[in-house]
Each structure stands twice: as structure tokens, then as C-alpha cells.
C-alpha positions as CSV (number, residue, x, y, z in Angstrom):
1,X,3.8,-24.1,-6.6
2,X,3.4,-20.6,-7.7
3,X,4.3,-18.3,-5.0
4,X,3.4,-15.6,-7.4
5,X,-0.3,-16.1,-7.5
6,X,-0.8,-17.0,-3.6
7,X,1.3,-14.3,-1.9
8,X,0.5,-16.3,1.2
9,X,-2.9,-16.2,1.5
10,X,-3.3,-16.9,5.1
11,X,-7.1,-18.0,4.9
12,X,-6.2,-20.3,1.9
13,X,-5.3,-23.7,4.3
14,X,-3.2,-25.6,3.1
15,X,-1.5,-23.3,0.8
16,X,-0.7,-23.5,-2.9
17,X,2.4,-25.5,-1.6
18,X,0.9,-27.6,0.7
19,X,2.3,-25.8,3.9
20,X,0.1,-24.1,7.0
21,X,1.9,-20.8,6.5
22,X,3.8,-19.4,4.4
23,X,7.6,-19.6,4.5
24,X,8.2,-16.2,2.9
25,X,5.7,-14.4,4.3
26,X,6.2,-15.5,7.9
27,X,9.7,-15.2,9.0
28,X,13.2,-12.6,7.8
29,X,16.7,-12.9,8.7
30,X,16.8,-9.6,9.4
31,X,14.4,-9.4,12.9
32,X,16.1,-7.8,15.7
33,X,14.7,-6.5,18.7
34,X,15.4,-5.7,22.2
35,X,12.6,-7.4,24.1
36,X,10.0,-6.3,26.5
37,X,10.3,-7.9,29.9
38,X,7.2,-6.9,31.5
39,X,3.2,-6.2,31.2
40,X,3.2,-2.7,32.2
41,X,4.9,0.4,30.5
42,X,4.5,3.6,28.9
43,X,4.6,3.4,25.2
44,X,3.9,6.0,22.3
45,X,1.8,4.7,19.7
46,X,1.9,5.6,16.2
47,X,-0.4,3.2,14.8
48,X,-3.5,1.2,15.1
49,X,-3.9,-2.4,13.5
50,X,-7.2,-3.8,12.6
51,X,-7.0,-7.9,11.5
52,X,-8.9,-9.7,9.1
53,X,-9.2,-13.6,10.8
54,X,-13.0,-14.1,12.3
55,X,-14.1,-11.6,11.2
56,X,-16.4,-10.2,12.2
57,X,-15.7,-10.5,15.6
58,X,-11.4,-9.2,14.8
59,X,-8.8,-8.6,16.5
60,X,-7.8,-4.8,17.1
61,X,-4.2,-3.5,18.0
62,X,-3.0,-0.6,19.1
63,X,0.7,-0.6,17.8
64,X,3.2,0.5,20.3
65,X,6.4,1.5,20.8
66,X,7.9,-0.7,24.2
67,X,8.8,2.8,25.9
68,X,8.0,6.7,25.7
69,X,9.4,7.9,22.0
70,X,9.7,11.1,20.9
71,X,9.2,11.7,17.2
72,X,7.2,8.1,17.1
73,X,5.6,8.8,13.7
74,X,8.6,8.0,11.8
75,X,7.9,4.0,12.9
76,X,4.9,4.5,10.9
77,X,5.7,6.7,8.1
78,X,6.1,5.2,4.8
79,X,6.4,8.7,2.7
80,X,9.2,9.6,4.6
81,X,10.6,5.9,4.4
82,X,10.6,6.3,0.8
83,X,10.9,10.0,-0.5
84,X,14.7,9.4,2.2
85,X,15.4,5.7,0.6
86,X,15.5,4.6,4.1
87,X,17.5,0.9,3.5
88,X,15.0,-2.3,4.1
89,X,17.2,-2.7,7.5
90,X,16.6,0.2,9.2
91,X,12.4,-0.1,8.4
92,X,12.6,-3.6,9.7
93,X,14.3,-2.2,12.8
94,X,11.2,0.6,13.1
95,X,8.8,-2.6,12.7
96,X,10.3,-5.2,14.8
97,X,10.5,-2.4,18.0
98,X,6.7,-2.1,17.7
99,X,4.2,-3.7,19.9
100,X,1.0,-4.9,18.6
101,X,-1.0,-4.6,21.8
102,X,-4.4,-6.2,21.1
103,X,-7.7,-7.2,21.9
104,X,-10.9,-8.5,20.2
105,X,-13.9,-6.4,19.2
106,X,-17.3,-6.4,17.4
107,X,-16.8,-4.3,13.9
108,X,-19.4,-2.3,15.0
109,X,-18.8,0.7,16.9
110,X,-18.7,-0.5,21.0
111,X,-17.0,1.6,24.3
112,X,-13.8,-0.7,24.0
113,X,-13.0,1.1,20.8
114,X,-13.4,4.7,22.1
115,X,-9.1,4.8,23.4
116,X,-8.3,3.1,19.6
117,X,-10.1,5.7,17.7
118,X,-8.6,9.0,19.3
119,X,-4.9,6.9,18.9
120,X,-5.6,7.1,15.5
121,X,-7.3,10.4,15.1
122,X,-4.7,12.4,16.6
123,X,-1.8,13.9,14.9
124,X,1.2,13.5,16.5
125,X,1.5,9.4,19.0
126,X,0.2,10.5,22.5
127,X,2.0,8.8,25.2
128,X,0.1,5.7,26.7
129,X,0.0,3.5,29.7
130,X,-0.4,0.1,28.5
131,X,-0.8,-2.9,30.7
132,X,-0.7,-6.6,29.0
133,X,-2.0,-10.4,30.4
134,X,1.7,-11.4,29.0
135,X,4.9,-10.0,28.1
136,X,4.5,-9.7,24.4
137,X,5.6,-12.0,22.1
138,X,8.1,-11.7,19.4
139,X,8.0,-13.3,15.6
140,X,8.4,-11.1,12.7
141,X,6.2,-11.3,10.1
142,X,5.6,-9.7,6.9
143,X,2.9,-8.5,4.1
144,X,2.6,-8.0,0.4
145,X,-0.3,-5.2,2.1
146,X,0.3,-4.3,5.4
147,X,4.2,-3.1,6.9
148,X,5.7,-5.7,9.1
149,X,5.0,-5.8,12.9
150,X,7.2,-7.2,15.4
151,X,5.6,-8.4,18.3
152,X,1.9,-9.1,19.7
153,X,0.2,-9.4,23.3
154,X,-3.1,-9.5,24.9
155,X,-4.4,-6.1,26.0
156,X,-6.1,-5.7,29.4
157,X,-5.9,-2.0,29.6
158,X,-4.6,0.9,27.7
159,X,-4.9,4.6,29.1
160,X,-3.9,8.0,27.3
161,X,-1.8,10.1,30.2
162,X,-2.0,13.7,27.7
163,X,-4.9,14.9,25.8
164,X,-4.6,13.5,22.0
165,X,-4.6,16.6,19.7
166,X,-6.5,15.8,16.2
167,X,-6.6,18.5,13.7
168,X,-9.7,20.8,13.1
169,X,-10.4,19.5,9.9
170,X,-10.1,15.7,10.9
171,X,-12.2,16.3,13.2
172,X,-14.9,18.2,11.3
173,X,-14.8,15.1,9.2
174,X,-15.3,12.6,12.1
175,X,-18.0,14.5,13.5
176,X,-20.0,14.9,10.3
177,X,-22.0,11.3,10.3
178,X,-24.1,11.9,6.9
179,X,-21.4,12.3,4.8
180,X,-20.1,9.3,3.2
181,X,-16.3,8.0,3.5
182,X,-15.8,8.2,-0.2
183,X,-16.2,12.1,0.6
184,X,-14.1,12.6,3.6
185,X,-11.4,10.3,2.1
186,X,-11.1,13.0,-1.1
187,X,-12.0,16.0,1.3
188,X,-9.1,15.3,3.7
189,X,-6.5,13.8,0.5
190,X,-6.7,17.0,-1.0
191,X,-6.2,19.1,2.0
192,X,-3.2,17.0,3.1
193,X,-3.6,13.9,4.7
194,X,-1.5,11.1,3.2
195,X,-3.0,7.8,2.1
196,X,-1.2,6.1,5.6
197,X,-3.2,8.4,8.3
198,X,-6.8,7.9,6.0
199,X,-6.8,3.7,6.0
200,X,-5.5,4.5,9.3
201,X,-8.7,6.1,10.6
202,X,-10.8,4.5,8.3
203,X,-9.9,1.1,9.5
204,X,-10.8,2.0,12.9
205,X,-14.9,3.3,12.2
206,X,-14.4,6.8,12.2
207,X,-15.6,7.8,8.4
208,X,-18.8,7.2,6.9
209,X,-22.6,7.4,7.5
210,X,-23.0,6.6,11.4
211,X,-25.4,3.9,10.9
212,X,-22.5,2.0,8.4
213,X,-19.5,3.2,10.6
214,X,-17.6,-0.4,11.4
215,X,-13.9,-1.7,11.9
216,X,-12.3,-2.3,8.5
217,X,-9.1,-4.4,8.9
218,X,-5.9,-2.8,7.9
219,X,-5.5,-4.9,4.7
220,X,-8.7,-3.8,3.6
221,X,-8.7,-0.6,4.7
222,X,-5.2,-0.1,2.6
223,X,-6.3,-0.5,-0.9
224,X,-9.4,0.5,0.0
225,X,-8.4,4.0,0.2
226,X,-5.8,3.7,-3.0
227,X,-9.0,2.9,-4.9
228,X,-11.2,5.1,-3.6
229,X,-8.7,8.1,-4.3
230,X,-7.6,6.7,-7.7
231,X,-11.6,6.7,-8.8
232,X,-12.2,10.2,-7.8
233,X,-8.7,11.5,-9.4
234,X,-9.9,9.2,-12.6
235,X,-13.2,11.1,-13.2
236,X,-11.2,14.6,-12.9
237,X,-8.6,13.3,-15.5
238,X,-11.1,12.2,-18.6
239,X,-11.7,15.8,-19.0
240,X,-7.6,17.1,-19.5
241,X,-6.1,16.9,-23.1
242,X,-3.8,13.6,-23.5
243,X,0.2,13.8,-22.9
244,X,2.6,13.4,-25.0
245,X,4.3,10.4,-25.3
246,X,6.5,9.8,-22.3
247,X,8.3,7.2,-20.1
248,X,8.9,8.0,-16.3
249,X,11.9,5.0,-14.6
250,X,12.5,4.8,-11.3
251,X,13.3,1.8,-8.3
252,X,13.1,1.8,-4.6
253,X,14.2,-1.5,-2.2
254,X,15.1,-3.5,-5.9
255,X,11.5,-2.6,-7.2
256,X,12.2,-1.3,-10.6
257,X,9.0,0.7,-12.4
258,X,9.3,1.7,-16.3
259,X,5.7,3.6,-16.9
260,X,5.0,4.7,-20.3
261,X,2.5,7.1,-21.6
262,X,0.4,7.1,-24.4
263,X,-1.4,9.8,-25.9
264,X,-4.2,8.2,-25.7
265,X,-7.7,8.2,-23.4
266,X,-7.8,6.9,-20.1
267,X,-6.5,3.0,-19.5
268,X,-4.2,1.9,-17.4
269,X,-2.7,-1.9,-17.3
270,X,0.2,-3.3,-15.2
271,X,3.1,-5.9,-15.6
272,X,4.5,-7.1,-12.7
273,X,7.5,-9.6,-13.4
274,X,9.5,-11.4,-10.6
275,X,12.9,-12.1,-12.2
276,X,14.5,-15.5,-11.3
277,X,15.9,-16.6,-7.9
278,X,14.3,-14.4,-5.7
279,X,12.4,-14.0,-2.8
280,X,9.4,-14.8,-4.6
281,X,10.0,-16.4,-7.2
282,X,12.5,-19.4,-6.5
283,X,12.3,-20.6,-10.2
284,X,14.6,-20.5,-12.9
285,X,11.9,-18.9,-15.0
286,X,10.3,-15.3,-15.4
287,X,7.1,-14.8,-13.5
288,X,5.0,-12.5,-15.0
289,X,1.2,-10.9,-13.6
290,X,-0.7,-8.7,-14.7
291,X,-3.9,-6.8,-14.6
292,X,-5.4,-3.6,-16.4
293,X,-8.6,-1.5,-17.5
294,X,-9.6,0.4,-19.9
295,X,-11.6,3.7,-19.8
296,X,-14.7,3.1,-18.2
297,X,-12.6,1.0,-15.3
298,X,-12.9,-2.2,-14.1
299,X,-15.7,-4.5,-13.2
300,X,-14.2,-6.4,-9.9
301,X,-11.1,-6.7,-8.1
302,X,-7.1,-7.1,-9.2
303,X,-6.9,-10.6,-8.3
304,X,-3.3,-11.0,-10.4
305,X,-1.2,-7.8,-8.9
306,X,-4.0,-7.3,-5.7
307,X,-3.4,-4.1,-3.8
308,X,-0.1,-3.1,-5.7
309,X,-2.0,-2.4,-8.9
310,X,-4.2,0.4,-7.0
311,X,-1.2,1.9,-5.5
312,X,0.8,2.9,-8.4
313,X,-2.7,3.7,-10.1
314,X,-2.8,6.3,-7.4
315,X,0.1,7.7,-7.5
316,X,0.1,7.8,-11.7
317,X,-3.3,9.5,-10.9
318,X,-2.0,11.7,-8.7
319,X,0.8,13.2,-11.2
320,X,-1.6,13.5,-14.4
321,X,-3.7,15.5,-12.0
322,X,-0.7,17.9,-11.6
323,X,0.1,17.7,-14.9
324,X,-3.2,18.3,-16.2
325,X,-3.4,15.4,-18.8
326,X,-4.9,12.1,-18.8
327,X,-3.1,8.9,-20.8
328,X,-3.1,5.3,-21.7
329,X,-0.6,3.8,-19.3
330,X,1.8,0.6,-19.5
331,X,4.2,0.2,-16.4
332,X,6.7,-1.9,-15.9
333,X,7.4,-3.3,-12.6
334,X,11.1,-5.4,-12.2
335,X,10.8,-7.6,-8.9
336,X,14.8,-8.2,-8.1
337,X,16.4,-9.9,-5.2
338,X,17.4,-6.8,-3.7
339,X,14.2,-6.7,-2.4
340,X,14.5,-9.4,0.2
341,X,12.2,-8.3,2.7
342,X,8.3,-7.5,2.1
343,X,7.7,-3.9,3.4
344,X,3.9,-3.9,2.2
345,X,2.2,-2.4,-0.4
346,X,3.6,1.5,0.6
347,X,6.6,0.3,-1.3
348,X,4.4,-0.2,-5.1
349,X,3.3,3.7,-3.9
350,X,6.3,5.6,-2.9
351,X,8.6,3.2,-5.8
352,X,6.0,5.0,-8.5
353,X,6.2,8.2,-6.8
354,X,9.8,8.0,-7.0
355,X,9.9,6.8,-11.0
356,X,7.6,9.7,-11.7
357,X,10.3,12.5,-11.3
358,X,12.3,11.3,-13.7
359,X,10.4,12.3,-17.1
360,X,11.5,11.5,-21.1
361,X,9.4,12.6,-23.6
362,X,9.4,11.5,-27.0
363,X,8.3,12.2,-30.5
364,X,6.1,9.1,-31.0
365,X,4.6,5.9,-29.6
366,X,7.2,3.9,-31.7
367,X,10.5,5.6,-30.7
368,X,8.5,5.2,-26.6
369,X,8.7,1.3,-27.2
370,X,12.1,1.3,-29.0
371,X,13.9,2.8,-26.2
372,X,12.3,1.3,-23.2
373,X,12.7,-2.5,-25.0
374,X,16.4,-1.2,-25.2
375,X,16.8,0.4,-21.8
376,X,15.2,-3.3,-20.1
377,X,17.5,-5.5,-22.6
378,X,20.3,-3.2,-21.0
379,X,19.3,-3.4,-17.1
380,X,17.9,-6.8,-17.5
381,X,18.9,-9.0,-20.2
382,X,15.8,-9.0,-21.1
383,X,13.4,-9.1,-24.7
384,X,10.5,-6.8,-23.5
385,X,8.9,-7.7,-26.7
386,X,7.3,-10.5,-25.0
387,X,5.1,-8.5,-22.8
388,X,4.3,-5.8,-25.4
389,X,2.5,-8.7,-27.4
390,X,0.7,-9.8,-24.2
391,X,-0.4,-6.6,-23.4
392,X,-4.3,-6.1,-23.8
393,X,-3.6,-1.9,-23.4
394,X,-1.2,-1.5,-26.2
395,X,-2.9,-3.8,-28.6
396,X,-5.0,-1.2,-28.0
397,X,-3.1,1.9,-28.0
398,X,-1.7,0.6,-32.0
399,X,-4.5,-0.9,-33.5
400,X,-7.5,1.1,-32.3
401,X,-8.3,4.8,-34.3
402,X,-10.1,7.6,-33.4
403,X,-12.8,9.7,-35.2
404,X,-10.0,12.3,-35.6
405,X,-7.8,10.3,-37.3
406,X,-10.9,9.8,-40.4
């Protein structure tokens, strides 16, 4: 069994270990709620959900809180969950409140999607009238991807009672249907929007050429836009001078990032290493994954680290871009059991994001190595050397010369 590599694949049956679902992704201690009793109320929705099983006829959900909520972004707000530290208990207690209130759909664009949509389009949750076949039912479960949802029900009807505001710009986006949603991803990044509210919209059919307009579920839709921001930042970065050399250390919910910089071209390649006894990684052994690319990117999909390694590449992305300097990069990532809860893949973003303010130059790629080998021993008990000889980017980094060193 290696928990590791599976991550619960849910349309992998059986699973690595031989079970229907997956023990760690499916259940957590901590899952408290204060349950619905009836199939009519007034909710505030901050979300939408699109699934993945069926596809392509999928299940769509509009995600709910059970009562009117003022202020209902922050159940759905993982930038502020993470620039505040917000503990893993109090994001499970946002979660587990929220109703995924569903129903089935077509991927492509039909009338039963028009309420969904404007739900996700607007900027601030609109109050909603919602009325269920059932009162909803409650079972925790979580995501390496997606953030944790609490409940579920059938959706007979759901009916806005205040006109959903959606900003100028968003809409100007929405309305355009020949630009493509590579373009209004970047277009509405750089003027703002975070990464949540575009696979938010974009998971729902409202970017792209009309004709290809379609649901995209949430998992998809997630590190769809990481690498679809990452790319375009990428292209804008091979033409900035290289940094110095540099490590950045951070953590967030027990995720522990070391990310070194190289003053080298463009490559990026990531370590992700569950230490023993934890949540997923029961053995008494290291488990290590990893992916990378060099600088003309890479050919298919992360299938080691999955969406995590194009969330951190975003946000590395996003900080050369304000720096102004492109790099060979080598992080780090320390998977302890203080992280006892999956959150979703926001957490690999915002734990980067985090590890990024705090900045140590040095004079050269050795003394880089040196200190962060001694800075893991310290924190970890743990030789780092091991990973600096698997690693395909820093064999790299020291063996390959440039034409300017001739």
C-alpha cells in the first residue's frame, strides 16, 4: 500500500489498498455541525461545486450556507484562511456548515444552469431560497484538491431573492464569447481576481469561446487555472536577469516549504516528502515524490505531486514576477502530522505564499545547499543529501555550463 501515490483516487476501484473508499480521504474527527432539519430555507451561497463522477452527465452544487449569513465569503476564502493562519479546526467548522445543494446537468451550457452561473459570477453570496427532495445529509469528506464540504442533498429548486451584483470587468469577460479562457483567466488575475473566484467561474461555463463553453468540475477546474496562470507568468519570466542565490522557508497547517533559488534559467522541480507516522504516510519510512521541468516546461501532467506542484509553481511564479528575475528552483515540502486534516490544494498555494516573505540570500550555490542541508538536519533530523543526489534540477544547476562561463 502506498497512500502516497493513490491519494484516494476515487475512480480507481478497489483502491491501491484493496478498500471502496479511501479511509483518509473520507472521514475526520474533527466534523461538527449543527444540522439542517428541513427542505426549505434561506441560505447564502458562497460557492458553486462542479463533480467529476459520470461525467459527462455531472453533478452540479450550489454550496450553501443552512441560513442567511452575512459576510458568507469567508466560508470560501482560502487567501484569507491562510495570509490569518486560521487553525485547521476553525476551516473545518466553515466546511462542515456548508450545504452542497445539487443536481445533475449536461456539461454543456442548458437553462438549469442559468441560477449556478450568476451564484458564481457575483461578488459578494446573494441570499437564496433553496428547497431540497430531503433534508441534507451530513458526512465529511475531504480532498488533496478541492476544500472539504460537509453535507449534500438533492436540489428541486433554488431561487435568488436580491439581484446578484458581478463586477464590470467580470462581466465584460463573460460577455466576450471569442476570446479564449486562457485570456480572460490572465486578463482578470492581473486585475485582481484570485485563483479561488476564476476555477470558480470557470468550472461553471462562463469563460471561453461560446461554442467550447462547458462545466468543468471543481477538481479540474482547480489546477487548471494554477497552470494556466503559471504558463503565462513563465513566458514573461525567461526574459528577467536570474536571482541571486536565495532560499525563501516558510509552513502553514504542518506543511513545511524550503525553496531555493538558483541563478540559473528557468526550471522548476519539487520534493514532496511525508515524514513518518502521519496522516498519509502510516509507515515507519520517508515517503518521498517528486516531479519537475526544465525550461521549455513539461510534456504532460504531474502525476507524482498532481495539482500541489502547479500551485506552489504559481505562486513561485508569481513572486519572480514581482521581483523581476527568473531562476532554477528546488523546494522542499515537509508533510508533518500537524497536518491532520486535508484542506485541499489552497493550502500547497497560500503555505508557498507564506515561505516566500521570508528571503536569505547568499553568496553562492554551495553555501545555499550547506545551510539548508543544516537548517532540515536541525528541524528534522534529517540528511537532505539524499534528495540533492536524486534531484534531476540540481544535477543540473552543478554540472551543466553556460557559453558565458567559456
Amino acid at each position: 500500500m502506498d497512500c502516497t501515490q493513490c491519494h484516494g483516487k476515487h475512480y480507481q476501484q478497489p483502491l491501491v489498498c484493496g478498500k471502496d473508499n479511501c479511509p483518509i480521504y473520507s472521514n475526520t474527527k474533527l466534523f461538527k455541525s449543527q444540522k439542517l432539519e428541513k427542505q426549505e430555507f434561506l441560505g447564502t451561497p458562497p460557492t458553486v461545486f462542479v463533480g467529476r463522477f459520470n461525467y459527462p452527465k455531472i453533478n452540479v452544487g450550489i454550496v450553501t450556507t443552512p441560513e442567511h449569513t452575512l459576510n458568507a465569503e469567508i466560508y470560501d476564502d482560502p487567501r484569507t484562511w491562510g495570509k490569518n493562519k486560521l487553525p485547521i479546526e476553525q476551516i473545518v467548522d466553515f466546511r462542515s456548515a456548508l450545504i452542497n445543494s445539487r443536481f445533475q446537468s449536461e456539461v454543456k451550457f442548458n437553462n438549469t444552469l442559468e441560477t449556478t452561473q450568476l451564484i458564481a459570477l457575483t461578488e459578494k453570496p446573494v441570499d437564496t431560497e433553496f428547497s431540497l427532495f430531503k433534508k441534507p445529509h451530513y458526512s465529511l469528506k475531504s480532498s488533496q484538491i478541492e476544500s472539504p464540504l460537509g453535507a449534500s442533498a438533492q436540489l428541486k429548486q433554488a431561487k435568488l431573492t436580491e439581484n446578484p451584483k458581478i463586477h464590470q470587468k467580470v462581466d465584460y469577460i463573460y460577455s466576450d464569447t471569442d476570446l479564449k479562457s486562457s485570456q480572460g483567466l490572465n486578463i482578470l488575475y492581473n486585475k485582481g481576481f484570485d485563483e479561488n473566484f476564476l476555477s470558480r467561474i470557470l468550472s461553471v461555463g462562463t469563460l471561453g469561446v461560446k461554442k467550447d463553453r462547458k462545466l468543468v468540475p471543481t477538481r479540474w477546474s482547480i489546477t487548471a487555472v494554477d497552470d494556466t496562470l503559471g504558463k503565462e507568468r513563465i513566458k514573461h519570466l525567461k526574459q528577467y536577469p536570474e536571482a541571486n542565490p536565495t532560499l525563501f522557508t516558510g509552513s502553514l497547517h504542518g506543511n513545511y516549504y524550503f525553496i531555493l533559488l538558483f541563478p540559473k534559467k528557468w526550471s522548476y522541480e519539487l520534493f514532496e516528502t511525508y515524514l513518518p507516522n502521519t496522516l498519509m504516510n502510516p509507515k515507519a519510512q520517508l515517503q518521498t515524490t517528486t516531479d519537475h521541468e526544465f525550461y521549455d516546461g513539461r510534456k504532460g501532467y504531474a502525476q507524482n505531486c498532481v495539482g500541489g506542484y502547479y500551485s506552489c509553481r504559481l505562486a513561485i511564479t508569481d513572486k519572480l514576477s514581482e521581483l523581476h528575475r527568473q531562476a532554477s528552483i528546488l523546494v522542499l515540502r515537509f508533510i508533518t502530522d500537524e497536518y491532520h486534516t486535508h484542506l485541499g490544494v489552497w493550502v500547497v498555494r497560500e503555505a508557498t505564499r507564506i515561505a516566500l516573505n521570508n528571503k536569505l540570500e547568499f553568496s553562492s550555490t554551495e553555501e545555499l545547499l550547506k545551510h539548508t542541508k543544516k537548517l532540515i538536519k536541525e528541524k528534522f533530523n534529517i540528511n537532505i543529501e539524499q534528495f540533492y543526489k536524486k534531484s534531476k534540477l540540481l544535477d543540473f544547476v552543478t554540472k551543466q555550463r553556460s557559453l558565458f562561463e567559456f
